[in-house]
C-alpha positions in Angstrom: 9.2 58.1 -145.0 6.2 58.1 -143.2 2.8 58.7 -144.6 0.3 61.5 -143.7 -2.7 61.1 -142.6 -6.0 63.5 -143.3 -8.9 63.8 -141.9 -11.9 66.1 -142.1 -13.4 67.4 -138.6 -16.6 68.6 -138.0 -17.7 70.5 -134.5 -20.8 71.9 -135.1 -20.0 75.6 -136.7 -21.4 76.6 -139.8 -20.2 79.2 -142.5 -22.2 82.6 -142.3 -25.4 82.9 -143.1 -26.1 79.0 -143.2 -28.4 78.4 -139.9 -28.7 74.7 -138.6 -31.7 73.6 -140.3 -30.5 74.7 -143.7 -27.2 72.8 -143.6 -28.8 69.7 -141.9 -31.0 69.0 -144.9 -28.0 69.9 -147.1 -25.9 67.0 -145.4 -28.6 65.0 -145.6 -29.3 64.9 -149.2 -25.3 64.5 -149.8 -25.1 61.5 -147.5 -28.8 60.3 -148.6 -29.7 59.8 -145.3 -32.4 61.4 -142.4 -32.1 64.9 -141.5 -32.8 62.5 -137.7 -29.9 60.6 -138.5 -27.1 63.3 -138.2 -28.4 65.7 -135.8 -26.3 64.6 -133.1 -23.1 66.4 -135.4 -24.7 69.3 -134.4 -24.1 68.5 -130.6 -20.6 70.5 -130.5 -18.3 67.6 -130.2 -15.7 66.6 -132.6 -16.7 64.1 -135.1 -14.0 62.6 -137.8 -16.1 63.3 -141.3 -13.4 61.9 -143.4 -9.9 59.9 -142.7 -7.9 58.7 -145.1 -3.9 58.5 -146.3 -4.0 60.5 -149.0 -5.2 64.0 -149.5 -7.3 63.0 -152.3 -9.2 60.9 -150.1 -10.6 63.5 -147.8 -10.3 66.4 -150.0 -14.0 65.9 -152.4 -15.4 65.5 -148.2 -13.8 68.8 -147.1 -15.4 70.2 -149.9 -18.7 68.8 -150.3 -19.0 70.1 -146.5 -17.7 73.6 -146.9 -20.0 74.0 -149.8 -22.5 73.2 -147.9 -22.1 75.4 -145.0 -20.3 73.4 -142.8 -17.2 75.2 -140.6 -14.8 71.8 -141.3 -11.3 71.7 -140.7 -8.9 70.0 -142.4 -6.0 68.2 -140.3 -2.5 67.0 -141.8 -0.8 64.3 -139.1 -3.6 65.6 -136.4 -2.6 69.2 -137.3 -5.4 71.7 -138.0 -4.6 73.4 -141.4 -5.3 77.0 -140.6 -3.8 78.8 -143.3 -6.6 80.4 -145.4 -5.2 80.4 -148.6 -3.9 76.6 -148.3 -7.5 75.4 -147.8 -8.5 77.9 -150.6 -6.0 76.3 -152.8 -7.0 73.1 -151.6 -10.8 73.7 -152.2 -9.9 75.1 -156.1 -7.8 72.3 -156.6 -10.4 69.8 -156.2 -12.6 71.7 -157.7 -10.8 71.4 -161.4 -10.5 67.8 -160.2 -14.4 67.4 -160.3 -15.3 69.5 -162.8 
């Protein structure tokens, strides 16, 4: 049995109507860091957010960033996830988890 592995991409699209500034000092104060410090996510390359071997690992990541406007994608084994109502799923599951 081989194990999965997740990750959590960022390339620089954000969720409508979240403009660039907005979600910059939104992932700034969740990673308590400089809005300076992670402009260069913004550039339009690929950037790994979150890795990990288990889907709780990555999953609080994927969420934090979509609910902060961030256009992330989820990938299973280097496979995007693209089904919409498996990351919804995924986004409420995690959500009971935290809450």
């Amino acid at each position: 049995m081989t194990d999965k592995r997740y990750q959590v991409i960022f390339e620089g699209k954000l969720i409508p109507p979240i403009n660039q500034m907005t979600a910059l000092r939104r992932l700034a104060a969740l990673y308590n860091v400089k809005k300076e410090q992670l402009r260069y996510l913004f550039d339009g390359a690929s950037y790994c957010i979150k890795s990990g071997e288990k889907r709780g690992d990555v999953m609080p990541y994927f969420v934090a960033c979509r609910k902060i406007g961030l256009d992330v994608q989820l990938l299973i084994d280097g496979k995007a996830v693209r089904d919409e109502k498996e990351i919804t799923a995924a986004v409420s599951e995690m959500d009971q988890v935290l809450n």
